[in-house]
GUDOBA-906578 format. One record per residue (C-alpha): residue number from 1; residue in three letters; x, y negated, z negated. Coordinates in nm, 4 decimals, padded with zeros to 6 digits. Example, Ala and Ser with C-alpha at 12.3 -4.5 7.8 and 13.67 -1.06 7.14 Angstrom:
BEGIN
{1,'Ala',{01.2300,00.4500,-00.7800}}
{2,'Ser',{01.3670,00.1060,-00.7140}}
END
This chain:
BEGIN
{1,'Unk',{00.9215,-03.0707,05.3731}}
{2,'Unk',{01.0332,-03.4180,05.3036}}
{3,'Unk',{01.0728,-03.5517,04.9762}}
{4,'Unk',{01.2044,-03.8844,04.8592}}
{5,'Unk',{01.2123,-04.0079,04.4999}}
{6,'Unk',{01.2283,-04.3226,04.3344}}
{7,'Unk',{01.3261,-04.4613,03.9836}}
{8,'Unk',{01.4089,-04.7938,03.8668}}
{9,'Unk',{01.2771,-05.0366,03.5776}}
{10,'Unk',{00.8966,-05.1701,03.5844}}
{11,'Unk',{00.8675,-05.4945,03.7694}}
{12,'Unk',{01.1657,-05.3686,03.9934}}
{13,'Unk',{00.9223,-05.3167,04.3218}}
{14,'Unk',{00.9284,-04.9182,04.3213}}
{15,'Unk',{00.5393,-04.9399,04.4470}}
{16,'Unk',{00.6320,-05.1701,04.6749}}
{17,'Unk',{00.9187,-04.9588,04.8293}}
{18,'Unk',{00.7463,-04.6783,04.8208}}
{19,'Unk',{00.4239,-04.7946,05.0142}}
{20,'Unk',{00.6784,-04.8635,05.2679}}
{21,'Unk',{00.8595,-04.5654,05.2945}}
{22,'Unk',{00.5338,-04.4108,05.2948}}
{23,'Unk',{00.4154,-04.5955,05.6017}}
{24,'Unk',{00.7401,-04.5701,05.8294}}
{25,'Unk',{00.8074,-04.2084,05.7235}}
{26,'Unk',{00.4344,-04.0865,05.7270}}
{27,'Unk',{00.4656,-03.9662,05.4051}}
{28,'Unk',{00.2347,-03.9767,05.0982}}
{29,'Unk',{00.2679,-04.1969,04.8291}}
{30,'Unk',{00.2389,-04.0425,04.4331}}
{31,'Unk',{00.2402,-04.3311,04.2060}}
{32,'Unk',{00.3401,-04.1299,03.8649}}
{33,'Unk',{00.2758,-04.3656,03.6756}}
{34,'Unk',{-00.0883,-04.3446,03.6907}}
{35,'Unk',{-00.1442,-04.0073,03.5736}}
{36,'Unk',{00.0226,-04.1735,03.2417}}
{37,'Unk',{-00.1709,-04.4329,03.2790}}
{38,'Unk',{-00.4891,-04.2475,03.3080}}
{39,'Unk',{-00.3640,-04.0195,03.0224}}
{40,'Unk',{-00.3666,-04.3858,02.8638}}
{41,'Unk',{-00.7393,-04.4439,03.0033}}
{42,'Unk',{-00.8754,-04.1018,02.7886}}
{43,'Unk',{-00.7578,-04.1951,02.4420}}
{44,'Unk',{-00.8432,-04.5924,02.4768}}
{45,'Unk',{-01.1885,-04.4652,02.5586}}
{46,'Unk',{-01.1660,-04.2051,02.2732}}
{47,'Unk',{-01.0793,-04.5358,02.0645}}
{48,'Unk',{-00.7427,-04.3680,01.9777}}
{49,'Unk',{-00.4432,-04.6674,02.0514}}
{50,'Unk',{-00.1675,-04.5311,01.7967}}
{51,'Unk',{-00.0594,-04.2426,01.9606}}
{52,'Unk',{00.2099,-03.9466,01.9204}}
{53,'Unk',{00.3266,-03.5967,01.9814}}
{54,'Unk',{00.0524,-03.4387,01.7529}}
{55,'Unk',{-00.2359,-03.6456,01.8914}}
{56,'Unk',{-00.1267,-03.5179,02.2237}}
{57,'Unk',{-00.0883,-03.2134,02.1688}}
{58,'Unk',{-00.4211,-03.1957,02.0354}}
{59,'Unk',{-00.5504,-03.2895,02.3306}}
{60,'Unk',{-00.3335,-03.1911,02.6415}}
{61,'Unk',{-00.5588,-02.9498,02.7414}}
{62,'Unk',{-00.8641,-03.1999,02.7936}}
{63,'Unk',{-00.6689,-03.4467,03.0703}}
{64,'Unk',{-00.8763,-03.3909,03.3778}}
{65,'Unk',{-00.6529,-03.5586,03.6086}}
{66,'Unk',{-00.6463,-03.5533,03.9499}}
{67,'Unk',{-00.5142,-03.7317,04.2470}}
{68,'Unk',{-00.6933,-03.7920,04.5975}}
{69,'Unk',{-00.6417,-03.9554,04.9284}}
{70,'Unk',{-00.8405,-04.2364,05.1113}}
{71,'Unk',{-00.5884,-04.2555,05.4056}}
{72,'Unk',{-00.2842,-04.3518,05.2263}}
{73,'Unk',{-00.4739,-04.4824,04.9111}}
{74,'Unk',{-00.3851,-04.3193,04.6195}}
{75,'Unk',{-00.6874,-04.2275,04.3656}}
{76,'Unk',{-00.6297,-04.1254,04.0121}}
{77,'Unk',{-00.9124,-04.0279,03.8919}}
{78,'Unk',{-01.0284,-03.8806,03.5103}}
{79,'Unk',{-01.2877,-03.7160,03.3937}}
{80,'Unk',{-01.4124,-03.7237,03.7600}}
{81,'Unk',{-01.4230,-04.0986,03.7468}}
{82,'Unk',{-01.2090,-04.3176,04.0020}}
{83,'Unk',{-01.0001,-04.5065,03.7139}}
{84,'Unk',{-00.7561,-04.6380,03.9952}}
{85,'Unk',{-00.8453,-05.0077,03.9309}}
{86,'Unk',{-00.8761,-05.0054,03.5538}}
{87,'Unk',{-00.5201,-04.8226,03.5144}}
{88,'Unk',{-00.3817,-05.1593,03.6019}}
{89,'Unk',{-00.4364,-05.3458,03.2975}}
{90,'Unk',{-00.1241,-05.4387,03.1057}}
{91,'Unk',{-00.2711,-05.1962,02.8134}}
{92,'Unk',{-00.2407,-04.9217,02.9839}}
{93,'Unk',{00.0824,-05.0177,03.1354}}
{94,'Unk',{00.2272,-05.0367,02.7738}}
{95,'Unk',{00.0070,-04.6979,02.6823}}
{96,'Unk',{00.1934,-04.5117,02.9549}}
{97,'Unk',{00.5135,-04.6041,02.7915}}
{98,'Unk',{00.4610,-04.4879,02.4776}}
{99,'Unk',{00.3171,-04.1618,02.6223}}
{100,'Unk',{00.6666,-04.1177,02.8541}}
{101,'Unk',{00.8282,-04.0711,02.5153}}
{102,'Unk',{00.6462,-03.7500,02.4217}}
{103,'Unk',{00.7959,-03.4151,02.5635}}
{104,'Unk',{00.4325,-03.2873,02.6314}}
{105,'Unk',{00.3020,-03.5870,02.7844}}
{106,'Unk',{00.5722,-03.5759,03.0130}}
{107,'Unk',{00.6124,-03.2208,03.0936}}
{108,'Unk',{00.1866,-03.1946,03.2401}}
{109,'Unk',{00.3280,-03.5133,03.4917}}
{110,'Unk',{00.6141,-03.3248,03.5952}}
{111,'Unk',{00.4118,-03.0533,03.6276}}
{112,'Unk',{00.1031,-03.2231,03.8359}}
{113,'Unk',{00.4092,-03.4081,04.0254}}
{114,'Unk',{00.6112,-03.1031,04.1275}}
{115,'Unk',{00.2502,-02.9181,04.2551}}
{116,'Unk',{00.1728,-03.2414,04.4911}}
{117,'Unk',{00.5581,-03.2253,04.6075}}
{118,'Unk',{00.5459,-02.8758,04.7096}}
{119,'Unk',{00.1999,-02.9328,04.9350}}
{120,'Unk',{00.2792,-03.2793,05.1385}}
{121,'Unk',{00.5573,-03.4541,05.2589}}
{122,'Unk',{00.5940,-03.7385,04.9740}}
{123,'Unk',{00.7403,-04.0321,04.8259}}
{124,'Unk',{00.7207,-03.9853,04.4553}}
{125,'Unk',{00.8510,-04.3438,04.2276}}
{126,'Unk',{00.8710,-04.3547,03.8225}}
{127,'Unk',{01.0852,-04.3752,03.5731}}
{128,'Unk',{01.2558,-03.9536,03.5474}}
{129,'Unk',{01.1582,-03.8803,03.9162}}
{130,'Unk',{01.5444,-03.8538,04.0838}}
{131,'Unk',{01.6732,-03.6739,03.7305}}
{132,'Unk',{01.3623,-03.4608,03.5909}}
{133,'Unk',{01.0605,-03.4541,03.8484}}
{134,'Unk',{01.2218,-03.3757,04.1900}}
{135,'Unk',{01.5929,-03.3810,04.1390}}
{136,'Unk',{01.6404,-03.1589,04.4798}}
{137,'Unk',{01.4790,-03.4686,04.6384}}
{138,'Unk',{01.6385,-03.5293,05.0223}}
{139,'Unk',{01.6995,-03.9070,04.9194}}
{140,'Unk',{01.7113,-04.0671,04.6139}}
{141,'Unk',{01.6881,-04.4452,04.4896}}
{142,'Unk',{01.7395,-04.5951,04.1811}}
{143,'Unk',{01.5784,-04.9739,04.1873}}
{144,'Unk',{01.6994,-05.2682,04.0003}}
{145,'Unk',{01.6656,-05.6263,03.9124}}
{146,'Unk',{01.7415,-05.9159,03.6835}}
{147,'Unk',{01.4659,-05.8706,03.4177}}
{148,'Unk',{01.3275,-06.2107,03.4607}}
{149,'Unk',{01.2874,-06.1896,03.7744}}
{150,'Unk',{01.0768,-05.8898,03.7261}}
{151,'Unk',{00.8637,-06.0715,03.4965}}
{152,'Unk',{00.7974,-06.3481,03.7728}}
{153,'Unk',{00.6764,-06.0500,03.9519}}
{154,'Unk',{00.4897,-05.9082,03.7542}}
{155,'Unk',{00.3164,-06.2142,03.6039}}
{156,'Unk',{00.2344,-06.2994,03.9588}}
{157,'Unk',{00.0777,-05.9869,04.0270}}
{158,'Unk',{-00.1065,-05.9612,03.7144}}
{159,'Unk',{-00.2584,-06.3473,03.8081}}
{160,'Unk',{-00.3567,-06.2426,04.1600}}
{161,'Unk',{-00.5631,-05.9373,03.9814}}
{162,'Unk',{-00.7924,-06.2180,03.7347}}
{163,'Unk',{-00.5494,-06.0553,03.4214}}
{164,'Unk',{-00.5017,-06.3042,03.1837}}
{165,'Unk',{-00.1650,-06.3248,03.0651}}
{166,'Unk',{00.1568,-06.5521,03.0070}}
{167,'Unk',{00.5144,-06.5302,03.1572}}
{168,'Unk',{00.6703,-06.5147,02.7932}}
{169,'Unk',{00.4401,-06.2155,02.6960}}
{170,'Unk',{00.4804,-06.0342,03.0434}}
{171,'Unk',{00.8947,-06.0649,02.9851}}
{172,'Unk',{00.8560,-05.9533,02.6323}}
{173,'Unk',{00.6760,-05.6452,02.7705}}
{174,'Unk',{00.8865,-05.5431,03.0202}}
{175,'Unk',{01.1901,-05.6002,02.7345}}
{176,'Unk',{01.0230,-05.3200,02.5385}}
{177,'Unk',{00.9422,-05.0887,02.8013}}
{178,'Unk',{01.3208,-05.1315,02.9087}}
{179,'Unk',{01.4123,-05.0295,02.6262}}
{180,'Unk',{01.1501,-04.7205,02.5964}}
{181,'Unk',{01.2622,-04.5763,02.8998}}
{182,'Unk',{01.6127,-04.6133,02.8691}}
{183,'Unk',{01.6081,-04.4587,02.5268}}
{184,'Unk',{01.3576,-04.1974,02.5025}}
{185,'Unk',{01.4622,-03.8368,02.3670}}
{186,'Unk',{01.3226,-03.6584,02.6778}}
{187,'Unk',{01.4094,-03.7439,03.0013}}
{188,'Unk',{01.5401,-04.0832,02.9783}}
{189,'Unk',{01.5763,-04.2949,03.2860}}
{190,'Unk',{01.9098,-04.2843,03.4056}}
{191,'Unk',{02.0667,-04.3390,03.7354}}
{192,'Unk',{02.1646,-03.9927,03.8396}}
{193,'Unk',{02.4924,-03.9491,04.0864}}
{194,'Unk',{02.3698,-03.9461,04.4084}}
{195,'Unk',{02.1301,-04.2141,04.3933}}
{196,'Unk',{02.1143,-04.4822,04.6560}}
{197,'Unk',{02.1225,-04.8178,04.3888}}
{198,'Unk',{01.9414,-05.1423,04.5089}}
{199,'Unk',{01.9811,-05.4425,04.3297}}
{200,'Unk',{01.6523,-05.6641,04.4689}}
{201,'Unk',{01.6825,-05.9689,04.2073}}
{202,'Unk',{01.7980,-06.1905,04.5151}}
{203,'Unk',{01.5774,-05.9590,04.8041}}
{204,'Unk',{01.2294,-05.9632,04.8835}}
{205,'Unk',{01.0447,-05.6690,04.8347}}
{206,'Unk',{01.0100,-05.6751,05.2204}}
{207,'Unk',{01.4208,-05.6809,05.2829}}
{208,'Unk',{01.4047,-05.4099,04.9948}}
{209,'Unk',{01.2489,-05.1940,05.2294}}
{210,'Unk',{01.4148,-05.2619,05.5626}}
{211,'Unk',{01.7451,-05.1729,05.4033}}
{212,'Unk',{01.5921,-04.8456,05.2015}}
{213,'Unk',{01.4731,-04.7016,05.5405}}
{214,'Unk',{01.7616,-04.7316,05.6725}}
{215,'Unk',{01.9390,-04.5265,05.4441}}
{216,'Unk',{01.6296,-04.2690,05.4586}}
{217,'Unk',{01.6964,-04.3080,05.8232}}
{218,'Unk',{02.1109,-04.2089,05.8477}}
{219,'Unk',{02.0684,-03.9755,05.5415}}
{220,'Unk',{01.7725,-03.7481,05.7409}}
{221,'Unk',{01.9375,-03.7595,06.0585}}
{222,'Unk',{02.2858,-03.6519,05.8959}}
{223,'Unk',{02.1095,-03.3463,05.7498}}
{224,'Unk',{01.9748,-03.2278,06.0353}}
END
């Protein structure tokens, strides 16, 4: 079983690098993120946008989340529904964050995460996935990248998906999550020991990539 896991701040091209991996290592691809971001879908629909540990807890037993394969297309869906497409709006994005704060939130991803890691061989990318999620992981990366540059990014993105939006607002966002993740009571994000650290702001996401598999590369044929 082969398991490689990635964290590193939003914006900072973990999808991207992941995809990647995915492709040259034949591995499947778990976006985290979107079961938070799905968790995000169930209480916008339930009108419910302030949310915290009690709300949760109140209903963590009603997240019908799962995740399914088209080829190497991830679908989250809820509820039954495919939600893959609407889980992409900024909203949720900033929904997600606030949920990664709350113990319980967190442990039912870890959970769902650590089930999909023990049946395929995966790449797994978020924000606790090298320290809390799969920390026996055969490589480990830790992505990274001048904040404004990862609001270019994501602006870009955001455009090329019809989602309104300005630079200034997209940099202010990815400020606060920074901050969210960094400082959050459980499970931070942190770069653990033996993580492999890649500074992108001056890379493509493409040369991101070539020089990632390359370490997957040496590191799987030194354990064997």
């Amino acid at each position: 079983m082969i398991n490689i896991a990635i964290d590193g701040f939003s914006g900072s091209g973990k999808s991207t690098l992941a995809d990647g991996l995915a492709k040259n290592f034949n591995l499947k691809h778990l976006n985290t993120g979107a079961i938070l971001r799905a968790m995000g879908v169930y209480f916008f629909e339930k009108g419910i946008t302030e949310i915290d540990e009690k709300i949760v807890e109140e209903h963590i037993d009603n997240f019908k989340i799962h995740i399914e394969f088209d080829g190497n297309t991830q679908h989250t869906y809820l509820d039954g529904n495919d939600v893959s497409e609407k889980i992409m709006a900024e909203i949720f994005g900033q929904m997600a964050s606030k949920l990664a704060v709350i113990k319980i939130a967190m442990m039912k991803l870890i959970d769902i995460s650590r089930d999909f890691a023990k049946k395929y061989d995966c790449v797994m990318e978020g924000r606790n996935i090298t320290s809390e999620v799969l920390p026996d992981a055969d490589v480990k990366f830790f992505l990274d990248a001048e904040v404004y540059k990862r609001a270019e990014r994501r602006h870009k993105e955001m455009i090329e998906r019809n989602i309104e939006t300005s630079y200034d607002k997209v940099l202010e966002s990815l400020k606060e999550r920074d901050w969210r993740d960094t400082h959050r009571d459980f499970s931070p994000m942190v770069v653990v020991p033996d993580a492999e650290v890649i500074d992108n702001t001056n890379l493509s996401l493409e040369e991101t990539v070539v020089i990632a598999s390359e370490i997957v590369k040496n590191k799987l044929n030194n354990s064997k």
